[in-house]
Steps between C-alpha positions, in 0.01 A plus 500: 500500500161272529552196743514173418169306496388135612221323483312413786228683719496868417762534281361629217356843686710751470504708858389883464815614660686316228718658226624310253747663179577273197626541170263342202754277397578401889412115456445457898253721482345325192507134585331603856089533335388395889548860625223738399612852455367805659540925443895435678652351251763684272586389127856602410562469108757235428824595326568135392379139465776401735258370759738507781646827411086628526502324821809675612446733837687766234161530351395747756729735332249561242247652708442877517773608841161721575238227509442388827363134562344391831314642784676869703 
């Protein structure tokens, strides 16, 4: 799941080596607009409006058991 974000000096980059997974309706993810995004991140469709439910680690279940995310 995407880290948390503060403000302060370089907080809103997002490092290259960074993956960050989310659900739309993961309301971490959309009160945090300091972060800009880059080609690693991963959008899982939310299953509810439950916004801690979409922020649940449980999410990851939804993603394809053959995707791999990350760096070999």
């Amino acid at each position: 799941m995407n880290k948390a974000t503060v403000l302060g000096q370089n907080s809103h980059k997002m490092p290259s080596n960074q993956y960050d997974i989310r659900t739309k309706n993961d309301i971490v993810s959309k009160i945090n607009p300091f972060q800009k995004k880059n080609k690693n991140e991963t959008i899982i469709q939310s299953k509810s409006n439950n916004i801690l439910k979409e922020h649940s680690i449980d999410t990851l279940n939804r993603l394809d058991q053959n995707r791999m995310i990350g760096a070999n």
